[in-house]
BAMARLUM-594684 format. One line per field, with one value per residue (C-alpha): residue number from 0; x, y, z. Coordinates in nm, 3 decimals. Example, Ala and Ser with C-alpha at 12.3 -4.5 7.8 and 13.67 -1.06 7.14 Angstrom:
<sedrens>
n = [0:1]
east = [1.230:1.367]
north = [-0.450:-0.106]
up = [0.780:0.714]
</sedrens>
This chain:
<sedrens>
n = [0:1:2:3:4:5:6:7:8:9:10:11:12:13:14:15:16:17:18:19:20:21:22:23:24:25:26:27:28:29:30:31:32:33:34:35:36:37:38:39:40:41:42:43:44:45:46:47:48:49:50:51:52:53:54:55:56:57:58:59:60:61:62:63:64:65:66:67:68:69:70:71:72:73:74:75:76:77:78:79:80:81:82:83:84:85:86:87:88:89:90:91:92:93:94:95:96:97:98:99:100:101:102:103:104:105:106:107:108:109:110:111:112:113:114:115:116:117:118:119:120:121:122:123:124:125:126:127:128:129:130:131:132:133:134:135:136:137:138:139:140:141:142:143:144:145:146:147:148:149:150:151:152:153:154:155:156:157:158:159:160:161:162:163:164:165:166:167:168:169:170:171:172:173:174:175:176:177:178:179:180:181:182:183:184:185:186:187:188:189:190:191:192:193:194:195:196:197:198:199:200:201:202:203:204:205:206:207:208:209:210:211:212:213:214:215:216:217:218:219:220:221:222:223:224:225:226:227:228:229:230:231:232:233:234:235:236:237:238:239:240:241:242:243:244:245:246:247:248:249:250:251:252:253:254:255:256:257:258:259:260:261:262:263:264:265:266:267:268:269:270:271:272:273:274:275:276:277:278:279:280:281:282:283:284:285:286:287:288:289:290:291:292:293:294:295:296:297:298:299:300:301:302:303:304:305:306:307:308:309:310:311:312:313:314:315:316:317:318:319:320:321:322:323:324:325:326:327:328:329:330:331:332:333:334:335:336:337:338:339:340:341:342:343:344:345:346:347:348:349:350:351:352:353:354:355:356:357:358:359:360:361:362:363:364:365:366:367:368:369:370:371:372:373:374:375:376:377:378:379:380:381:382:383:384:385:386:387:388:389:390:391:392:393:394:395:396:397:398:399:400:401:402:403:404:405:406:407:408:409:410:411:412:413:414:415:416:417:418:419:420:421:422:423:424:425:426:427:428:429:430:431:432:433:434:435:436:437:438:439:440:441:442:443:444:445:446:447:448:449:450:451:452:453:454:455:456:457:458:459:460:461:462:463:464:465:466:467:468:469:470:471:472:473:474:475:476:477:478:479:480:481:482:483:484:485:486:487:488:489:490:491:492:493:494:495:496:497]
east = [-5.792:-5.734:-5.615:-5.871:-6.135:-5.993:-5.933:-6.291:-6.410:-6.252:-6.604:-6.774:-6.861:-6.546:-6.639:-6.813:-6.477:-6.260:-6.444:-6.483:-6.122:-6.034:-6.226:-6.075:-5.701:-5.803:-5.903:-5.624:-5.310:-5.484:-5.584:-5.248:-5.063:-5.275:-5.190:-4.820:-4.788:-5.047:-4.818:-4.501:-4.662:-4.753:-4.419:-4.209:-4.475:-4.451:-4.077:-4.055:-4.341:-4.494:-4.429:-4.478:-4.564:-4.514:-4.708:-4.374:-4.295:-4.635:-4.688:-4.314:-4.404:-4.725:-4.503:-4.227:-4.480:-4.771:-4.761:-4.996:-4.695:-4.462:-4.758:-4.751:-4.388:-4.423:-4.720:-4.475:-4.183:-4.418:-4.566:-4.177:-4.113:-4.382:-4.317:-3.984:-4.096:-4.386:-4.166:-3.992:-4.090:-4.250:-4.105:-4.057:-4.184:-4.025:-4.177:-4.110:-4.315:-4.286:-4.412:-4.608:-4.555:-4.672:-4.935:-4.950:-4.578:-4.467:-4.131:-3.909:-3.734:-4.061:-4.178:-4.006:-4.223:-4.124:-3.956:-3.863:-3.915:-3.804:-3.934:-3.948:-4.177:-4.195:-4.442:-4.422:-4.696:-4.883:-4.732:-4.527:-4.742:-4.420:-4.278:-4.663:-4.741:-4.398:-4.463:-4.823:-4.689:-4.412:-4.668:-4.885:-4.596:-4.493:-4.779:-4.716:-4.448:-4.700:-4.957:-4.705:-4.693:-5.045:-5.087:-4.820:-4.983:-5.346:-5.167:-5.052:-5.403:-5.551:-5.285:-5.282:-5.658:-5.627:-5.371:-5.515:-5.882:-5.668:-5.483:-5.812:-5.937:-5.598:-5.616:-5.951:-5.922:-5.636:-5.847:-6.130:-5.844:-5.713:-6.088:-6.184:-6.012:-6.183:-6.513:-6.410:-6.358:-6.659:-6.828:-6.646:-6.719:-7.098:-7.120:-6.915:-7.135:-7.450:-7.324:-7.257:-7.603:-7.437:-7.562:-7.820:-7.692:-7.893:-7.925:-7.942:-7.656:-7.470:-7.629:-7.611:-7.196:-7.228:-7.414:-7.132:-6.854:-7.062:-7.064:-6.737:-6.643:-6.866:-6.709:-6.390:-6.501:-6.621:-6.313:-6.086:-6.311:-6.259:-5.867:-5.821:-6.022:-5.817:-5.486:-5.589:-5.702:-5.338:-5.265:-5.336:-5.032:-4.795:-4.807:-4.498:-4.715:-4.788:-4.552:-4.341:-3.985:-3.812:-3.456:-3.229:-3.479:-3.411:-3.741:-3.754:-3.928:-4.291:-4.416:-4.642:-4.945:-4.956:-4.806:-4.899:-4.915:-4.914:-4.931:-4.694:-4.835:-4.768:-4.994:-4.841:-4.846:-4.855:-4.751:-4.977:-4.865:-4.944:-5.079:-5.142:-5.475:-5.650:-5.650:-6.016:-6.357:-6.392:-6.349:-6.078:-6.123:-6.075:-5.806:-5.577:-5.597:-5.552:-5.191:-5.177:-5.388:-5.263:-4.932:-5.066:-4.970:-5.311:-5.386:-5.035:-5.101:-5.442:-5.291:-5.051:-5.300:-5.491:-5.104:-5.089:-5.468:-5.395:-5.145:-5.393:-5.558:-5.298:-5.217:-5.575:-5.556:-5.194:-5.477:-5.577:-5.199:-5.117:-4.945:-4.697:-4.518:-4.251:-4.164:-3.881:-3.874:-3.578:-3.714:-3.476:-3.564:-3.390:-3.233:-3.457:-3.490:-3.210:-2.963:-2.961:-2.927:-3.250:-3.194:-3.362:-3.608:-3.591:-3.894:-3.944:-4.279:-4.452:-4.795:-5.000:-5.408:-5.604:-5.817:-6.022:-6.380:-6.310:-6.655:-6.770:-6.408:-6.147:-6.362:-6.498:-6.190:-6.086:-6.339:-6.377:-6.039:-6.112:-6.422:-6.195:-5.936:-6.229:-6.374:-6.043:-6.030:-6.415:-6.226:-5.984:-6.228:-6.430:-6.145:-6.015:-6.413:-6.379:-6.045:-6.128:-6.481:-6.321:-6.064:-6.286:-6.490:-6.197:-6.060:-6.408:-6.413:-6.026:-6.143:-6.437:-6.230:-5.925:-6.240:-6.398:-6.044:-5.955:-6.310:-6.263:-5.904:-5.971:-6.365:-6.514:-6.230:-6.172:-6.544:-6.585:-6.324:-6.463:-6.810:-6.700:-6.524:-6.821:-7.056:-6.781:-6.795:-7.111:-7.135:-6.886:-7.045:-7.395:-7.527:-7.516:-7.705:-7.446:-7.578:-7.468:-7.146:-7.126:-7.355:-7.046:-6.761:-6.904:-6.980:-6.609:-6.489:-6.702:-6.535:-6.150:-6.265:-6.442:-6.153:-5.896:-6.163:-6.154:-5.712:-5.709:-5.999:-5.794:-5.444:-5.717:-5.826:-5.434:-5.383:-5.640:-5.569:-5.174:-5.278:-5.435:-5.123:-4.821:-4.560:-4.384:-4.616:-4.378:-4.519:-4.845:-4.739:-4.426:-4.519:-4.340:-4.377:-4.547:-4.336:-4.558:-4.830:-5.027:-5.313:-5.412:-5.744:-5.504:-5.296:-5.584:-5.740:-5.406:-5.388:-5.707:-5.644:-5.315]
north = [-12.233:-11.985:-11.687:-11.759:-11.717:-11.397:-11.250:-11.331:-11.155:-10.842:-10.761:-10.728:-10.329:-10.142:-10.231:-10.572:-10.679:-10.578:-10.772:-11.044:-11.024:-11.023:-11.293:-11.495:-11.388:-11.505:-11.801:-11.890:-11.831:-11.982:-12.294:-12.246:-12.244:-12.529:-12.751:-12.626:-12.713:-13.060:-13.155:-13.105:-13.289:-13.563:-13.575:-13.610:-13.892:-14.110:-14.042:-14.201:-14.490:-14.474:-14.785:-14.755:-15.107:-15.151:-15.433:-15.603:-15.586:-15.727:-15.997:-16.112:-16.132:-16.300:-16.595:-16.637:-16.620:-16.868:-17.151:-17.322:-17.367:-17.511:-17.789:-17.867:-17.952:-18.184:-18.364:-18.397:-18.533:-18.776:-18.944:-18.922:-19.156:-19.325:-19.420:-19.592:-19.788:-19.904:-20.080:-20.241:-20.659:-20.713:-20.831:-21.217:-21.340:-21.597:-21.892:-22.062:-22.274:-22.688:-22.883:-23.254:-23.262:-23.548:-23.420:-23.667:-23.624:-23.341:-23.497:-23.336:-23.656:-23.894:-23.916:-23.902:-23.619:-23.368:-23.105:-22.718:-22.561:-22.228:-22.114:-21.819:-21.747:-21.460:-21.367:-21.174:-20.975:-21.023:-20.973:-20.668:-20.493:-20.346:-20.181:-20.034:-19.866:-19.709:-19.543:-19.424:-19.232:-19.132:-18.983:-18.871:-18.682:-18.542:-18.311:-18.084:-17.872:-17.732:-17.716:-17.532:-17.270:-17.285:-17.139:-16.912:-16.711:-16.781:-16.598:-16.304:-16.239:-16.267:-15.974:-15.812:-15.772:-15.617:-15.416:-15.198:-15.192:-15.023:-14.825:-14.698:-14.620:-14.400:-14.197:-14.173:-13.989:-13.784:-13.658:-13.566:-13.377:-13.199:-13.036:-13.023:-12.649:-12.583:-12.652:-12.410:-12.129:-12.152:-12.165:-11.867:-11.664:-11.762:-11.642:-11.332:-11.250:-11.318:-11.106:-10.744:-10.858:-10.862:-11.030:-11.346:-11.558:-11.695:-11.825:-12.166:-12.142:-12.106:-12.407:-12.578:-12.537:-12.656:-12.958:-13.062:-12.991:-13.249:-13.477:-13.476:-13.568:-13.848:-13.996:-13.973:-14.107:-14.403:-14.422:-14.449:-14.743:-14.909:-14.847:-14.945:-15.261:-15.373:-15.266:-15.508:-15.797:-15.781:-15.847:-16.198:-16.205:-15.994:-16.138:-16.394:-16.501:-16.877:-16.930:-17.268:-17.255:-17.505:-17.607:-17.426:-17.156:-16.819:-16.581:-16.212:-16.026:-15.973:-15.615:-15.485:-15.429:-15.225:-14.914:-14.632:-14.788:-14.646:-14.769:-14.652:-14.351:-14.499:-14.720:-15.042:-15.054:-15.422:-15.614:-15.852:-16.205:-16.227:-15.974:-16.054:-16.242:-15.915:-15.766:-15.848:-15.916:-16.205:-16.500:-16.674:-17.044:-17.303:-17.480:-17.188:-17.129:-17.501:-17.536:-17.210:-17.343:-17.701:-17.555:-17.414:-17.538:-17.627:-17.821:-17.978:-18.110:-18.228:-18.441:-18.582:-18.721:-18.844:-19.058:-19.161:-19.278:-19.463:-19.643:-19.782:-19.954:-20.205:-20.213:-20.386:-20.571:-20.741:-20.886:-21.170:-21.312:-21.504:-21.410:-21.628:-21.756:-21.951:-22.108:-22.324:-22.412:-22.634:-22.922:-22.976:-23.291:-23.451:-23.773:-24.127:-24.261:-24.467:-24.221:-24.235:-23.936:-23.846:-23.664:-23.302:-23.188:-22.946:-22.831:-22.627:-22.475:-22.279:-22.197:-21.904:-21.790:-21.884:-21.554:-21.801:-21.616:-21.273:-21.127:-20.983:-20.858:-20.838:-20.725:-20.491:-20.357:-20.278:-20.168:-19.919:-19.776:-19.725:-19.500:-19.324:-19.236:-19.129:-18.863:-18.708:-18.683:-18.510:-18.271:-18.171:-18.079:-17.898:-17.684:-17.619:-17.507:-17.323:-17.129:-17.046:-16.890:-16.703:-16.612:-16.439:-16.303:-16.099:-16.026:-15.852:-15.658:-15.532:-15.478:-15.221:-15.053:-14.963:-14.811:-14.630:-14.502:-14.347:-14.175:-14.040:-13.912:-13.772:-13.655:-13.673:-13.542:-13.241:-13.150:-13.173:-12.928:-12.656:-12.735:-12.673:-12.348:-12.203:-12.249:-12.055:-11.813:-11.732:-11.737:-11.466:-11.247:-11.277:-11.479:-11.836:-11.989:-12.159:-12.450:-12.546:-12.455:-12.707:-12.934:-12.918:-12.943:-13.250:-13.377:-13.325:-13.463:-13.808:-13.817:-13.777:-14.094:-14.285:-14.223:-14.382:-14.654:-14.767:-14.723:-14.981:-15.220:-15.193:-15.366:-15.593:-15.740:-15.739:-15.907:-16.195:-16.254:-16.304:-16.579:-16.791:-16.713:-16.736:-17.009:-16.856:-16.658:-16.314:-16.279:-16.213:-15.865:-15.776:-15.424:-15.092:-14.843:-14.456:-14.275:-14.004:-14.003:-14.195:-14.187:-13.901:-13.813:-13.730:-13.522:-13.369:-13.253:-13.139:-12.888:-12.750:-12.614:-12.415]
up = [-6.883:-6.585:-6.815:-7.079:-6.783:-6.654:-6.997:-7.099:-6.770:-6.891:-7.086:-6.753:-6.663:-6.509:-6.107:-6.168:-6.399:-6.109:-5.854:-6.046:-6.129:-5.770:-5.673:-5.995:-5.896:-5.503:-5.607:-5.864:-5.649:-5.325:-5.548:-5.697:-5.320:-5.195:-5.523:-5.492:-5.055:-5.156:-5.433:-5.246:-4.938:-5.179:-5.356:-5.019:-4.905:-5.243:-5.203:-4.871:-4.858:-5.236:-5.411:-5.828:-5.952:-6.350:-6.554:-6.571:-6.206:-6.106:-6.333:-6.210:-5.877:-5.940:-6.075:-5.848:-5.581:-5.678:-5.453:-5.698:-5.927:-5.614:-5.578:-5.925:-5.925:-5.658:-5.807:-6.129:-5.900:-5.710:-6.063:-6.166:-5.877:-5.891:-6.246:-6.125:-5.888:-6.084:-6.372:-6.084:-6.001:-5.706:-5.416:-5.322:-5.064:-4.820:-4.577:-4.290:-4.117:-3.974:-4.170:-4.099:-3.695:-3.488:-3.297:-3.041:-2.918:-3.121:-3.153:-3.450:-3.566:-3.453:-3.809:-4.123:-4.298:-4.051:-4.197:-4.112:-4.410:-4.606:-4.900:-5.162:-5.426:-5.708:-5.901:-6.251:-6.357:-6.684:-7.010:-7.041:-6.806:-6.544:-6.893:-6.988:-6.612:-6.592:-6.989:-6.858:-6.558:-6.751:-7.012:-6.758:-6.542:-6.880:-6.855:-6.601:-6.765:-6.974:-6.679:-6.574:-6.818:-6.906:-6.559:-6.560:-6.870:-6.709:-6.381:-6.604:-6.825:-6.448:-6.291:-6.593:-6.617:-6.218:-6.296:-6.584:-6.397:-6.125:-6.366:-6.512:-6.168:-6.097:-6.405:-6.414:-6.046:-6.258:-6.463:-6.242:-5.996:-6.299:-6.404:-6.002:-5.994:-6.312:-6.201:-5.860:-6.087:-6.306:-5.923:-5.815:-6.162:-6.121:-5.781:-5.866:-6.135:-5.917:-5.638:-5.874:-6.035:-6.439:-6.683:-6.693:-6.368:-6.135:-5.784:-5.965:-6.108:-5.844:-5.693:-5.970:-5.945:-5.639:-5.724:-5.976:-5.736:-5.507:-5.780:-5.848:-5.485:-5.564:-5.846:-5.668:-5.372:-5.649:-5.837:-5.510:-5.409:-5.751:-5.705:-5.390:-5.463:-5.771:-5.557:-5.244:-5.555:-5.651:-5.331:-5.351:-5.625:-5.459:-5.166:-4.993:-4.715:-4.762:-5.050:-4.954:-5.065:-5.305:-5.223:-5.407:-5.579:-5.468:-5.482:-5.523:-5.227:-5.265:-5.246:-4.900:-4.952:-4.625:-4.786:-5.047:-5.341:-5.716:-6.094:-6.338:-6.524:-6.881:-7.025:-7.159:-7.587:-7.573:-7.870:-8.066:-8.170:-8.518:-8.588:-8.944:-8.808:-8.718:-9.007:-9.140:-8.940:-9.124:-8.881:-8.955:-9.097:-8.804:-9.015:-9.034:-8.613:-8.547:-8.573:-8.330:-8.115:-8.129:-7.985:-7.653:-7.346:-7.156:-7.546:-7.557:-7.186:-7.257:-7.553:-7.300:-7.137:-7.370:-7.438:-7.100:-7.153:-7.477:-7.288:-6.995:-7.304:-7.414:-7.035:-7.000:-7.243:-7.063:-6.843:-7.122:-7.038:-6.726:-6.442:-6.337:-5.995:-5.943:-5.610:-5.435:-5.059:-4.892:-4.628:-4.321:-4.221:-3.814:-3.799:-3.715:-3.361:-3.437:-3.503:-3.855:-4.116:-4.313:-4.646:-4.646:-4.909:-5.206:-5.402:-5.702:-5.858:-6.063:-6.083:-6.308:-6.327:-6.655:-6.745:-6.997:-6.825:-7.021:-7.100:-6.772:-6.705:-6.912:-7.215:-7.010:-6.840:-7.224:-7.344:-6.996:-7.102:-7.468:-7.349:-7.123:-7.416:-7.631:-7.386:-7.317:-7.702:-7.713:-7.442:-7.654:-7.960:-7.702:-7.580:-7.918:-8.004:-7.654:-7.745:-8.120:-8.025:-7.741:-7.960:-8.228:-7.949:-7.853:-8.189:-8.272:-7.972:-8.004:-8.391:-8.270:-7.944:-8.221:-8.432:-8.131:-8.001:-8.349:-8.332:-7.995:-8.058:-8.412:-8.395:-8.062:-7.818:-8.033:-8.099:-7.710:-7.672:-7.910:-7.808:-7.407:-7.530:-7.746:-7.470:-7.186:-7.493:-7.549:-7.139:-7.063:-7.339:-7.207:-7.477:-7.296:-7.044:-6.729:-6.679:-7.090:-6.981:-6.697:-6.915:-7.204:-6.957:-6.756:-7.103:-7.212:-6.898:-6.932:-7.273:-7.204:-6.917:-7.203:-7.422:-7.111:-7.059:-7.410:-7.460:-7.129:-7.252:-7.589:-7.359:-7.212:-7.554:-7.652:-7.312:-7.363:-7.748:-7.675:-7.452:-7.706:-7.946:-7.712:-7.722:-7.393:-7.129:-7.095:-7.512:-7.363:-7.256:-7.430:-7.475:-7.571:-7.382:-7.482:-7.422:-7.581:-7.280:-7.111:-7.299:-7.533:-7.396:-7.075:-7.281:-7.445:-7.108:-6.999:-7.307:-7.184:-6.902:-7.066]
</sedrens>
């Protein structure tokens, strides 16, 4: 863009071209010293302290770092135990005690029903209720695996989400750096041009290039708030402060959050999960998702529960049987005030509760558990409502971004282009008015930023879509990376400025 600038300035009368040129030459190698002595500053810096975190790396971390999923396992290991020691018999329980004393003497072998007496009794709950409790905290421990991964993709659609709004933010600032010098020059040439009095600039257009060079700062000043905001979010993820360690589970070091930090320039290409399903904007018929979504995790734990629940109802109704005791207690009886030997005492039991007064309880307590087992089934429908609207929700939008990023990179970006060069044009031969060509680059800027916004909402729809599809959470961004470029409206802003 520099030489097309100076060439074009070449039309100017003998001494204004010269100055002008001057000016233009000044201004490119300082600007082109500065960038050189900034870049290698910046280079040695993000060599030395500059840590580049991929999609990959941060979702990673994010996992082996979540103390949520640490919690969960120990939930899982107390119901586990739990479960045991519920299908185990209660314990007996043993007597002692003295048993018909004389009061007035309290002499042991004074009368012949005194007795010291031991006993034991135990008691077996109703019906096959032990065998019943242990299978419903089996069921309901059996849930937390996919808790487990449920959260583990919920985790990555959550980092991943951070990571491309920072992304944006970073690239975005790119592309305002790379059009920064550009919009110094067309300053310099306007003030140039103003100073040897050629051609149709004003005083206003000099302020006017000063206005957008203001504005600029602004938006960076913006964008660098954005960044750093997403960055310190991810923070939460990357962080090993807080995170209690299991026994035998080596983690891998969390990342400082203290430091420069920096996002891979390439912008993940992730992968769809069938994409077969995203072919049409017709919504797809809920009987074709179903056995997609009946896979996921958070649906497969639900329907555990709903198991475990199904179980508490023949477990109430164990409380129409009995529950029976059975006792025996051994009577040491003392010898007689003569001397003589009494025989000692054995006795044996059992004993059991008649539920025969169901209506007001054990009906109830039924009929309280069937209820229960019905809502968690209305919970179920609801999520799988939940999931398949959300689902079409972001098909459609990933449907319209794909349409909107083929018109930018085809249409829109190019036209920008030629538009932003007619108008320098028709400038630099005195036909143009300056403030269209600041007008048409601003314009061409705010569309190579569109373009990024809409190739990272794009991942974002990807991101969110793979979640509702994936049978293991690293599918959700499985991505190949472009190697051809960031993005193209980056690429396209590059070739610019050649």
């Amino acid at each position: 863009m520099t030489l097309s600038l100076r060439s074009r300035v070449e039309i100017f009368r003998p001494g204004q071209a010269a100055a002008v040129t001057t000016l233009l030459l000044c201004a490119v190698m300082s600007s082109s010293y500065a960038s050189a002595e900034s870049s290698e500053y910046a280079s040695k810096i993000q060599a030395t302290k500059t840590k580049v975190l991929t999609l990959n790396m941060v979702t990673r971390s994010a996992q082996d770092n979540d103390p949520w999923l640490v919690g969960n396992r120990h939930q899982q290991d107390s119901i586990e135990s739990l479960s045991v020691a519920s299908g185990t018999l209660p314990d007996p329980k043993v007597s002692i005690g003295l048993a018909n004393l004389a009061t007035d003497t309290a002499d042991f072998n004074q009368e012949g029903m005194t007795q010291f007496k031991v006993g034991i009794m135990q008691t077996f709950p109703r019906g096959d209720s032990l065998s019943i409790k242990r299978k419903n905290l089996e069921l309901m421990s059996s849930q937390y695996p996919y808790l487990r991964q449920d959260r583990r993709a919920k985790v990555i659609v959550n980092v991943a989400h951070q990571w491309l709004d920072a992304y944006k933010a970073q690239e975005s600032i790119a592309l305002i750096e790379r059009d920064r010098s550009l919009f110094e020059q067309l300053a310099d040439v306007a003030e140039a041009s103003y100073s040897a009095a050629f051609g149709n600039t004003r005083q206003q257009d000099i302020v006017r290039a000063q206005l957008e060079l203001t504005r600029l700062e602004d938006r960076l000043t913006v964008l660098n708030l954005q960044r750093d905001v997403a960055l310190q979010r991810l923070s939460e993820w990357l962080s090993t402060d807080f995170v209690p360690q299991q026994a035998g589970v080596i983690r891998e070091g969390g990342y400082v959050m203290g430091g420069l930090l920096s996002l891979d320039k390439n912008l993940p290409d992730i992968k769809l999960i069938k994409p077969n399903l995203y072919r049409s904007e017709v919504p797809i018929q809920s009987q074709l998702l179903y056995p997609y979504f009946e896979a996921h995790a958070s649906v497969r734990g639900l329907e555990q529960k709903i198991e475990a629940s199904a179980t508490g109802i023949e477990l109430a109704r164990q409380k129409y049987k009995p529950e029976w005791s059975v006792n025996a207690s051994y009577g040491y009886r003392d010898e007689d005030l003569m001397g003589n030997e009494r025989a000692d005492l054995f006795s044996v039991g059992v004993s059991f509760d008649l539920p025969i007064f169901t209506a007001n309880k054990q009906d109830k307590e039924v009929q309280s558990a069937l209820s229960s087992t019905e809502a968690l089934r209305a919970e179920k429908w609801l999520m799988l409502r939940k999931m398949m609207a959300s689902f079409e929700t972001s098909k459609a939008q990933l449907l319209r971004l794909d349409q909107r990023s083929t018109l930018y990179k085809d249409k829109l970006l190019p036209q920008m282009h030629d538009q932003a060069e007619a108008s320098l044009t028709s400038y630099t031969n005195d036909d143009g008015d300056f403030s269209e060509v600041v007008r048409a680059r601003i314009a061409e800027l705010n569309a190579n930023i569109d373009a990024l916004g809409i190739d990272v909402d794009r991942q974002k729809s990807r991101v969110q879509l793979n979640y509702f599809l994936m049978t293991d959470p690293n599918q959700i961004i499985a991505s190949r990376t472009n190697t051809s470029g960031t993005n193209k409206s980056a690429g396209n802003q590059e070739q610019h400025h050649e």
